[in-house]
C-alpha positions as CSV (number, residue, x, y, z in Angstrom):
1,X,0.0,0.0,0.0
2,X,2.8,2.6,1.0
3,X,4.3,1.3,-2.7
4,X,1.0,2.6,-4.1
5,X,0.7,6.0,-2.0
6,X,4.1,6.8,-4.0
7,X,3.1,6.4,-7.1
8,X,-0.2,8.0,-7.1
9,X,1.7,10.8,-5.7
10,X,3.9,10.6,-8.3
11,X,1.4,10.8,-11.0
12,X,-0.3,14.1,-9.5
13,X,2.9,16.1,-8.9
14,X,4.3,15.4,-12.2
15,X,0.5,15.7,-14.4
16,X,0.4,12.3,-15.3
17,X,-3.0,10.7,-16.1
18,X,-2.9,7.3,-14.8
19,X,-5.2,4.7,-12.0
20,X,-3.5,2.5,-9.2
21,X,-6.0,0.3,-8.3
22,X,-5.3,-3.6,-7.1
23,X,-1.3,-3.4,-7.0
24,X,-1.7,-2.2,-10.7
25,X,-1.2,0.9,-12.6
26,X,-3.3,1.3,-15.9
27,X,-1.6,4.3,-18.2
28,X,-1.5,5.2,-21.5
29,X,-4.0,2.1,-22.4
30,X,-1.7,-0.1,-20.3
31,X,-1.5,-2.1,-17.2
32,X,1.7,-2.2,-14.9
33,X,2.3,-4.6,-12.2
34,X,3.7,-2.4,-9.4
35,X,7.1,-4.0,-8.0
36,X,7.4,-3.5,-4.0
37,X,9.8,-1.3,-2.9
38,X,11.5,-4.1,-1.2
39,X,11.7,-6.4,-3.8
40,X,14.8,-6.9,-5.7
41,X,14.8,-5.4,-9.1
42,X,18.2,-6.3,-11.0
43,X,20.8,-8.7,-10.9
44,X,24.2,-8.8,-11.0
45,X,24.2,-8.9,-14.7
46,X,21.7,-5.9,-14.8
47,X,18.8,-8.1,-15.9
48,X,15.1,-7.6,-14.6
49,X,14.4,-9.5,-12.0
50,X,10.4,-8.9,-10.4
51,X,7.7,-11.2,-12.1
52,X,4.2,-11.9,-11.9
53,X,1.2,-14.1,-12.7
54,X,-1.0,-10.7,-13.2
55,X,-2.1,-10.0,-16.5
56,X,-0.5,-6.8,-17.6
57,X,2.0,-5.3,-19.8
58,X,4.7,-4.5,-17.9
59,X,6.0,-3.6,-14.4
60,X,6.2,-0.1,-12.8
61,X,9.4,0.4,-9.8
62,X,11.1,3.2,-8.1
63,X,14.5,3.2,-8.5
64,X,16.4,6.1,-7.0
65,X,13.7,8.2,-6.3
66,X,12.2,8.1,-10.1
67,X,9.9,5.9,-11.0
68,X,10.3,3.1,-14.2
69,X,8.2,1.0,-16.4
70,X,9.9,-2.1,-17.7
71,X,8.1,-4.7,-20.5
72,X,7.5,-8.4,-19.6
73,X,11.6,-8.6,-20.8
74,X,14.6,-9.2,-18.6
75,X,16.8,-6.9,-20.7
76,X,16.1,-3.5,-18.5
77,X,15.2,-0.3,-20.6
78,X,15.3,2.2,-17.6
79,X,12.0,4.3,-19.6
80,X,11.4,7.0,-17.3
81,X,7.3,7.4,-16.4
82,X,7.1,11.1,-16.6
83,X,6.2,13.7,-20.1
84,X,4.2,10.7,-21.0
85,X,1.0,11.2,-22.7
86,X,-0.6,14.4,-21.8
87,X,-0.4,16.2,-18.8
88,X,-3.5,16.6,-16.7
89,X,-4.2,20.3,-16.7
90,X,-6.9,22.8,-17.3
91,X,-5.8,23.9,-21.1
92,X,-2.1,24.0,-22.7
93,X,0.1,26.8,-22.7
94,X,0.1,27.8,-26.4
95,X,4.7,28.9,-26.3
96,X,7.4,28.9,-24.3
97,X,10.3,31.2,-24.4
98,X,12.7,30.5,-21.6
99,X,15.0,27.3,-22.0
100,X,18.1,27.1,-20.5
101,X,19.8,23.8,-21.7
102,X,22.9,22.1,-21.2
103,X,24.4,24.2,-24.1
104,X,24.4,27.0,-21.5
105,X,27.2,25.5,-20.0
106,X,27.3,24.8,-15.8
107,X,23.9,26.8,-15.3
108,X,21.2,25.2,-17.6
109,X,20.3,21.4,-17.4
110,X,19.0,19.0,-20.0
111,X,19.3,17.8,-23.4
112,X,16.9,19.3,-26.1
113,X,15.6,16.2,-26.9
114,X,14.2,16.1,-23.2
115,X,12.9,19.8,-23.2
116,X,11.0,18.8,-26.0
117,X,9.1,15.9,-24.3
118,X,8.2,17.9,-21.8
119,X,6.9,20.6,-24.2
120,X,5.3,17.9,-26.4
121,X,3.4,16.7,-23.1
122,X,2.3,20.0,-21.8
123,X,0.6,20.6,-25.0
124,X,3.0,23.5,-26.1
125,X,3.7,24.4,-30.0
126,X,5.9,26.8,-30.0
127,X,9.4,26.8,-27.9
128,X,12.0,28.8,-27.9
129,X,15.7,29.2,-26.6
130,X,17.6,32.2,-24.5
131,X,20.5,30.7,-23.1
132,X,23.4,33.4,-21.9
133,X,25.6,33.9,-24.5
134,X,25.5,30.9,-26.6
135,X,23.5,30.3,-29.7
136,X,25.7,26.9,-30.0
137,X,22.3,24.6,-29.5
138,X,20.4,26.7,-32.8
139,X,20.3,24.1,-35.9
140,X,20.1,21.1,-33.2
141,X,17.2,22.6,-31.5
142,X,15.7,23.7,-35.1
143,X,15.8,20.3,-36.0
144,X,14.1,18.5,-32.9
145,X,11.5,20.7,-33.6
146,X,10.9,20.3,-36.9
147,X,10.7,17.0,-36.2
148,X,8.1,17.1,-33.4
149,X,6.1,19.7,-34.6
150,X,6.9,22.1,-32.6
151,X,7.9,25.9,-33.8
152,X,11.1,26.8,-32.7
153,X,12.4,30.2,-32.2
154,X,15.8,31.5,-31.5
155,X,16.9,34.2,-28.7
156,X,20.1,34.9,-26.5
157,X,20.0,36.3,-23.0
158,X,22.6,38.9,-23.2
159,X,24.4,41.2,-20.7
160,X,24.1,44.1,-21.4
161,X,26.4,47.3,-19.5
162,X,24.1,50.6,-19.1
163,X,26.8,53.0,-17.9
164,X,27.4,54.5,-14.1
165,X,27.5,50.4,-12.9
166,X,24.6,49.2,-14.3
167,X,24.6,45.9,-15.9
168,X,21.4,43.6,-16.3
169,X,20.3,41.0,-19.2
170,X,18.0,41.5,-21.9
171,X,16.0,38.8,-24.2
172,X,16.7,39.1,-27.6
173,X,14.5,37.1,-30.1
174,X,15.1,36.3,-33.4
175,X,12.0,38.0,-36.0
176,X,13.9,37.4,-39.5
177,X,17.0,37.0,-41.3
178,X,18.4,40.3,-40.3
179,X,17.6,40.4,-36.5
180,X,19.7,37.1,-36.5
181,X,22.4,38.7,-38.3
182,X,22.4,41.4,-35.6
183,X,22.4,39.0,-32.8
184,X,25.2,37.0,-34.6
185,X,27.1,40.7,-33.9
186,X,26.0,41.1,-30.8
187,X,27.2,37.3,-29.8
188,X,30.3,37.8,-31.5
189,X,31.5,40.8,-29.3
190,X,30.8,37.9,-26.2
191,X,32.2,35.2,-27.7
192,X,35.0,36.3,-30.0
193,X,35.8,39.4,-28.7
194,X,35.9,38.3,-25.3
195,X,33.8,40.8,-23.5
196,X,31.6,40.2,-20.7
197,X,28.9,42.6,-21.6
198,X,27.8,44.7,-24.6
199,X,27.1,48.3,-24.4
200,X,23.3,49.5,-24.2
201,X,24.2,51.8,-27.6
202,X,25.3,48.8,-29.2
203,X,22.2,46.7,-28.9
204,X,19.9,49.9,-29.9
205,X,22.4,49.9,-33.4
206,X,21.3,46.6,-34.1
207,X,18.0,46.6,-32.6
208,X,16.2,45.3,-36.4
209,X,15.0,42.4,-37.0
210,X,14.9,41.5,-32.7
211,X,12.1,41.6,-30.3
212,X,13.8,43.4,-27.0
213,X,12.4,41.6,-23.8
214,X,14.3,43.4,-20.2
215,X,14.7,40.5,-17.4
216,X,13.2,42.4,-13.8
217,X,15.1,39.5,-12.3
218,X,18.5,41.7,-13.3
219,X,17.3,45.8,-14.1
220,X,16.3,48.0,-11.6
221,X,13.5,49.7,-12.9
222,X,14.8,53.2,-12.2
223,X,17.3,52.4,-15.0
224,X,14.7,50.8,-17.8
225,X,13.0,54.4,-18.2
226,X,15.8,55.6,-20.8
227,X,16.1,52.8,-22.6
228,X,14.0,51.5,-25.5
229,X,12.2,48.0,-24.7
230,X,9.5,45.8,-25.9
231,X,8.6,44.3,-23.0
232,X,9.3,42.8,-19.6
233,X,9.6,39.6,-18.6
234,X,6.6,38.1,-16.4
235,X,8.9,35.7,-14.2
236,X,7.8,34.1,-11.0
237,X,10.9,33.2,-9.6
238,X,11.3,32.7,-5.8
239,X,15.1,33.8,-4.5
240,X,15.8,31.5,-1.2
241,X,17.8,35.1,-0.3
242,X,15.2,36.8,1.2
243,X,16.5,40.3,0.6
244,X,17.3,39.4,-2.7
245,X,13.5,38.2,-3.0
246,X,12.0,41.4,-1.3
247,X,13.7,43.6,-3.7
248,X,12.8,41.7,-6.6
249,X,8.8,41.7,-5.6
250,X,9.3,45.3,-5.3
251,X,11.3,45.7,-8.5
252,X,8.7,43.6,-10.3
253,X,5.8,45.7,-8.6
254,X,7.2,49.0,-10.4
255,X,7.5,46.9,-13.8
256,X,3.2,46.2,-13.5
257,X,2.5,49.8,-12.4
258,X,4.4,50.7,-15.7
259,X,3.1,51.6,-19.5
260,X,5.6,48.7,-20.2
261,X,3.8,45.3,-22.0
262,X,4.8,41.8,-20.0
263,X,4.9,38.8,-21.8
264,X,4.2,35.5,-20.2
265,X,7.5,34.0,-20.0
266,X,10.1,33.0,-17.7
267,X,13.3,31.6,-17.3
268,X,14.0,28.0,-16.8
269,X,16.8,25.9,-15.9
270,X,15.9,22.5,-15.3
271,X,13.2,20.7,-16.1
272,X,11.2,19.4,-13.0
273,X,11.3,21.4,-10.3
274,X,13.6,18.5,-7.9
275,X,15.8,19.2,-10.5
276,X,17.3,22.4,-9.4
277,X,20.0,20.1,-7.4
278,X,21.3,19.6,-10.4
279,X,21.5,22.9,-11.1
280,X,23.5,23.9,-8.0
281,X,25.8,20.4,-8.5
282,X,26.9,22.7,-11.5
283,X,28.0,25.7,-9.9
284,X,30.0,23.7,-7.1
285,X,31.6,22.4,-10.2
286,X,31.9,25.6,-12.1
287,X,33.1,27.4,-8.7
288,X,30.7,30.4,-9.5
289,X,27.6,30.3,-7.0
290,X,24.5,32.5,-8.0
291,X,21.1,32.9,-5.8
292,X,19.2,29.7,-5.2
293,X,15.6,28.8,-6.5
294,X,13.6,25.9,-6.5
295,X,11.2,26.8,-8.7
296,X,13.0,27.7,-12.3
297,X,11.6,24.9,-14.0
298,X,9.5,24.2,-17.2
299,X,6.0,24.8,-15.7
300,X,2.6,23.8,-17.0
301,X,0.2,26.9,-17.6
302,X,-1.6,26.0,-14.4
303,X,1.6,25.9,-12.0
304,X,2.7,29.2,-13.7
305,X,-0.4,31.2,-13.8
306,X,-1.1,30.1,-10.0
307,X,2.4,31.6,-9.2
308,X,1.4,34.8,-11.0
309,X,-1.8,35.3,-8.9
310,X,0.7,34.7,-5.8
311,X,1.9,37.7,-6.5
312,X,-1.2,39.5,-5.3
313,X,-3.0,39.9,-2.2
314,X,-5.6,37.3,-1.5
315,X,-8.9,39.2,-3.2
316,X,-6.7,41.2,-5.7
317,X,-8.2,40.6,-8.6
318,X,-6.4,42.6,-11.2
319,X,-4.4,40.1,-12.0
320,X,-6.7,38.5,-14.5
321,X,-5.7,41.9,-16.7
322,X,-2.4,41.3,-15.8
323,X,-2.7,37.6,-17.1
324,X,-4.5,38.4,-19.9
325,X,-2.0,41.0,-21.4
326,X,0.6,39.0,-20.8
327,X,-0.6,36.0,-22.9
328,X,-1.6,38.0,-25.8
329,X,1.9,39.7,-25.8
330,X,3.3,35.8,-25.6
331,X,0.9,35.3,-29.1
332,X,2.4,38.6,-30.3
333,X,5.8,37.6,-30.0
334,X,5.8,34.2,-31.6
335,X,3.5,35.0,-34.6
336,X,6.6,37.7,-35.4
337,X,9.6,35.5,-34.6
338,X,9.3,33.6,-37.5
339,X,13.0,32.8,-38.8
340,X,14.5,29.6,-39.2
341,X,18.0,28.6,-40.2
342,X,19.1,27.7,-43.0
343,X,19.7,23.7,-43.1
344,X,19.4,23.4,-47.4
345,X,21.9,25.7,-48.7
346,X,25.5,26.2,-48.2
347,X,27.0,29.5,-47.7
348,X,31.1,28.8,-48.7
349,X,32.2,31.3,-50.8
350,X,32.6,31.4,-54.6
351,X,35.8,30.8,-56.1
352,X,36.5,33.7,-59.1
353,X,39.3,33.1,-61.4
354,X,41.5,35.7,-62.4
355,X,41.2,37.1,-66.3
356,X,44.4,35.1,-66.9
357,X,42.6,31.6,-65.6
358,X,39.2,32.3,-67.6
359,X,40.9,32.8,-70.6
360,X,42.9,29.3,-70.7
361,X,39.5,27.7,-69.0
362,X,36.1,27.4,-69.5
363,X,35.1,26.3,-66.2
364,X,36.0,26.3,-62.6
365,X,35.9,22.5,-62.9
366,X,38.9,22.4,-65.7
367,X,41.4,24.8,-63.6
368,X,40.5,22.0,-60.8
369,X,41.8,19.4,-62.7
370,X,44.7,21.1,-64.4
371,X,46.1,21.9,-61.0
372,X,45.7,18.4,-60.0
373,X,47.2,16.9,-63.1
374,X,50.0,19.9,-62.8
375,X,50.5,18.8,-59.0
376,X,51.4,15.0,-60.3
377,X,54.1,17.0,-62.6
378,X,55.5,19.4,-59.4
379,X,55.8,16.4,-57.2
380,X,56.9,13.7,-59.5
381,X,54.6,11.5,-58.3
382,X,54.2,8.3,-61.6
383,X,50.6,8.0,-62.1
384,X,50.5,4.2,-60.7
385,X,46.9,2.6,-60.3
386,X,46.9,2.8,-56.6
387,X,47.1,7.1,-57.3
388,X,44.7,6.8,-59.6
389,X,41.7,4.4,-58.0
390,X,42.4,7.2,-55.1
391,X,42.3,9.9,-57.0
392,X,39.0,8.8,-58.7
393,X,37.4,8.0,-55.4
394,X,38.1,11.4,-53.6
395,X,37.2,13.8,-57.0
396,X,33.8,11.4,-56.6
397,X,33.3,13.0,-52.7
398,X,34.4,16.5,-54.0
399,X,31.9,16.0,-56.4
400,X,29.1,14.7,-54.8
401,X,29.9,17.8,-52.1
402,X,30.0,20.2,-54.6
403,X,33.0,22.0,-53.0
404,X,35.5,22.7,-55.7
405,X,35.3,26.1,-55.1
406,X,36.7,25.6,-51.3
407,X,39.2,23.7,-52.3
408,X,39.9,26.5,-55.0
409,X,39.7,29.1,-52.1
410,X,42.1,27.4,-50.0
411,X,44.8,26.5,-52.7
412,X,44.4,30.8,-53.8
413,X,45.3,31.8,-50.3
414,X,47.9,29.4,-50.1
415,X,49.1,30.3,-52.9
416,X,49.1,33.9,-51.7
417,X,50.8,33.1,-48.6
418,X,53.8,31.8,-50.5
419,X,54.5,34.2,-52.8
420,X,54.2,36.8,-50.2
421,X,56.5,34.7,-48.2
422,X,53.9,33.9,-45.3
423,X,54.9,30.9,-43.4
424,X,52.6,28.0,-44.2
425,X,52.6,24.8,-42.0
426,X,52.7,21.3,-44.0
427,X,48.6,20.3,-42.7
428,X,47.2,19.3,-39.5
429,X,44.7,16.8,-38.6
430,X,42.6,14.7,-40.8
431,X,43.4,17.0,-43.9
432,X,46.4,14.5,-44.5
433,X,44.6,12.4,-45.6
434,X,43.4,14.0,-48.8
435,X,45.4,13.0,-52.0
436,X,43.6,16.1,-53.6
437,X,44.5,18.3,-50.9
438,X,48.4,17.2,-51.3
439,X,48.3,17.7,-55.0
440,X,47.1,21.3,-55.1
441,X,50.1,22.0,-52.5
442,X,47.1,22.8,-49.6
443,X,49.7,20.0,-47.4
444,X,52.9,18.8,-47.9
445,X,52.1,15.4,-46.3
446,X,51.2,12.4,-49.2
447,X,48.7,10.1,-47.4
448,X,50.2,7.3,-49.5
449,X,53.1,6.9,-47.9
450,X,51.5,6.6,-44.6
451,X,48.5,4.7,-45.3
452,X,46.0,7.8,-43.9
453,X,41.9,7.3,-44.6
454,X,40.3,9.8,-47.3
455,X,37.3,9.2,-45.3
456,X,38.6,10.8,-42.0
457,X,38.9,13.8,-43.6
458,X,35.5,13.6,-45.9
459,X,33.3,10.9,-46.7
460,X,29.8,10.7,-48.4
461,X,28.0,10.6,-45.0
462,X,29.1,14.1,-44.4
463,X,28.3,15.6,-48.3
464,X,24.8,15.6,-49.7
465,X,23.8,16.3,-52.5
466,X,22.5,20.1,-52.8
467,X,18.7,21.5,-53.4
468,X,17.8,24.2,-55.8
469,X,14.4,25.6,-55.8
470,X,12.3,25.6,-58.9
471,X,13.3,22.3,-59.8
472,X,12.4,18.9,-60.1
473,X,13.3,15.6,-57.6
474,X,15.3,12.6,-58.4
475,X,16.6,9.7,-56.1
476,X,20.1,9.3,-55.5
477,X,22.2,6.5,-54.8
478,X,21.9,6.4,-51.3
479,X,17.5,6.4,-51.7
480,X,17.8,10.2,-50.8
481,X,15.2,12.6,-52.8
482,X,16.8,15.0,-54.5
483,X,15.8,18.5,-56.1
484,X,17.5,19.8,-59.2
485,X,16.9,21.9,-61.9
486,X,17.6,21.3,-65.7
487,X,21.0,23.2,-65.6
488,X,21.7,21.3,-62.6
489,X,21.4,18.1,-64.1
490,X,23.7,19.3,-67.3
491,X,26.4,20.8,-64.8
492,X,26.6,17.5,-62.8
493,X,26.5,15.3,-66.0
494,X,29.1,17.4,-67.6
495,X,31.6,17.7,-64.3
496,X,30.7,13.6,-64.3
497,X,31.8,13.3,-68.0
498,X,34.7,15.7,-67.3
499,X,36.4,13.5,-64.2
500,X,36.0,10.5,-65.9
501,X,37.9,11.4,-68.9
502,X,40.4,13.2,-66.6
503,X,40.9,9.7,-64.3
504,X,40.8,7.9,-67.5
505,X,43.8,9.8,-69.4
506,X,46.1,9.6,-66.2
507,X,45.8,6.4,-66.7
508,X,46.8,6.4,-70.3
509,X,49.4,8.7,-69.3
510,X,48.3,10.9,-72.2
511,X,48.2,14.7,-72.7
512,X,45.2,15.2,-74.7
513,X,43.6,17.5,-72.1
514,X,44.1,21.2,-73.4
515,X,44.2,22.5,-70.3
């Protein structure tokens, strides 16, 4: 019975819909046999141990301090019971704006992946990212959400230094392509630069194309006045530091009494709210401690709007206007953020030949493989079978990649370098292993003659094939659906018809290339 107590306990704190009745839990259109909290549950080889004569699916057990569902197998699968289903609540909360995930390093907690179960079982569509200083999580957190079919938006928490000693973060979401080229600015001075904070001036020069959200957690509202904003943030955070708590309420009190919008968001760190141990296990690591909370965690739309009316006296009831507002803001903001990366087409620059080059070759593709065959002739290497089945294989890649004009890039600057007598090393990493890359003089290390693996340094895994709009779709030879217009088609066939002939006369040894 105490077993029991536990679990149904379990289910109502974390939302989950689910009936203990009998020693048996039925969820999600199943039935699990619950394991006693006495019983044994693995052995030494890790295998499940608990059985039963019960007719059910599976078994539920707690197992330090978490509870598990495990199928009628021995092989244990350790599937966590929370985010399961949907959460027992009211109504969804339509967006949320306020992850802080691993990828903030030593303050946020989780994997995407996880975030996004929760958001998928609260009902949310529409999630979005402000870690401090980082926009390192962007195409991976894009694509789990593409996936899940969830709308993802992109925005940094940034420090920002107001002059006179003042320095407090902002929100800054993404709308469209140029407000995350000006946050790309605005993270480079952080993260290249090396500051700790940008200037207030700086943020109002690139202020297009971002939605400008101040934290009360971090600006005194005496300061916000001067400054241009959008909105404020609507957190509910509790600070174990009671001073730090009072002045916060009171900072937060002047932010409501203002003409300033909120927006229903806040910032969260973990996911559940026993999680924020974790959190703190990060600063001891770290060796930077910051004000304690135990409630920054990914909330349903009940548990956060019951903390907003917490803010109020008992009877106060203007915070339905409050609540109100706030929400349609939230709306506001996401129907404007509307950017998304670009995962389809690459963005290497485009290799231009000099007047000299376009007048002994047509195409970029022939000065490609003239400098190859006229690295064979600098380096004296004889044109043996094992060159040329290499040879063949890697130009195949290049192809496939389409990135003959950054291998054309590279060998200009290097070429630069040399005749301006710039010291250029002989190649790091896996880069020695590229025949190619030896033969246009890019390293001065022949794979060869140390048995090093093309496929270290590029292999078909990592180069696609490239979409064009306006096209028409054909199947490659790894079942992948491509797009490709008519010149496409011509371009590839040619370079195709081009290499082999190239391979094939190296072979010969002849010199009936032109070029």
């Amino acid at each position: 019975m105490k077993n029991e107590r536990r679990l149904e306990e379990y289910l109502m704190k974390n939302l989950l819909k689910g009936k203990v009745e009998d020693g048996v839990l039925t969820f999600n259109g199943e039935r699990f046999y619950i394991v006693d909290e006495q019983a044994k549950i693995f052995d030494e080889d890790f295998k499940f141990l608990p059985s039963t004569d019960a007719d059910v699916d599976g078994y539920v057990y707690i197992f330090g301090g978490r509870w598990y569902t495990q199928d009628l197998e021995t092989n244990v699968r350790m599937e966590e019971l929370k985010h399961r289903g949907s959460a027992c609540q009211r109504r969804p909360m339509s967006a949320f704006l306020g992850i802080h995930s691993g990828h903030e390093l030593l303050n946020g907690v989780g994997l995407y992946k996880d975030w996004i179960k929760k958001a998928k079982f609260l009902g949310v569509e529409t999630l979005g990212i402000c870690e401090k200083h980082t926009l390192s999580g962007v195409i991976e957190f894009q694509n789990l959400c593409e996936k899940n079919d969830i709308k993802p938006i992109f925005g940094m928490s940034l420090a920002v230094d107001a002059g006179m000693g003042q320095t407090y973060d902002l929100k800054l979401y993404v709308k469209n392509f140029s407000g995350w080229l000006n946050l790309l600015r605005l993270s480079k001075e952080i993260n290249v630069e090396g500051r700790s904070s940008v200037k207030i001036e700086e943020v109002e020069v690139a202020r297009e194309g971002l939605i400008v959200i101040c934290d009360p957690k971090t600006m005194d509202y005496k300061h916000v006045k001067d400054y241009f904003m959008d909105y404020y943030l609507l957190d509910t955070v509790e600070f174990e530091n009671e001073e730090k708590d009072a002045w916060y309420v009171e900072n937060l009190k002047a932010f409501l009494q203002s003409s300033m919008g909120p927006v229903a968001s806040y910032d969260a760190y973990y996911l559940d709210q026993p999680d924020y141990v974790a959190r703190e296990i990060l600063w001891a690591v770290a060796k930077v401690y910051s004000l304690k909370s135990k409630n920054q965690y990914f909330k349903s739309f009940n548990q956060y709007a019951v903390e907003v009316i917490k803010l109020f006296e008992p009877g106060n009831e203007s915070w339905k206007t409050l609540w109100g507002e706030a929400t349609k803001n939230l709306e506001l903001v996401t129907s404007q953020c509307n950017f998304l990366y670009d995962t389809v087409n690459r963005r290497l620059p485009k290799y231009v030949m000099t007047e000299e080059e376009s007048e002994r070759f047509e195409t970029k593709e022939q000065l490609f493989l003239h400098l190859i065959k006229k690295g064979f002739e600098e380096r004296k290497i004889e044109k043996s079978q094992e060159y040329i089945d290499r040879l063949k294989e890697e130009i195949r890649v290049l192809q496939k990649g389409d990135v003959l004009d950054y291998f054309l890039v590279l060998y200009d600057i290097i070429r630069f370098a040399k005749k301006e007598k710039i010291l250029v090393g002989i190649g790091r990493g896996s880069a020695g292993g590229s025949l190619v890359s030896f033969l246009l003089g890019l390293i001065q290390i022949n794979p060869l003659d140390f048995d090093l693996l093309f496929e270290r340094f590029l292999n078909d895994g990592r180069m696609g094939y490239m979409k064009e709009c306006d096209a028409f779709e054909i199947e490659n030879e790894d079942g992948e659906t491509v797009t490709l217009n008519e010149g496409s088609l011509l371009r590839i066939e040619r370079r195709e018809k081009e290499m082999i002939i190239f391979v094939e006369e190296l072979r010969e040894g002849d010199n009936i290339l032109k070029y």
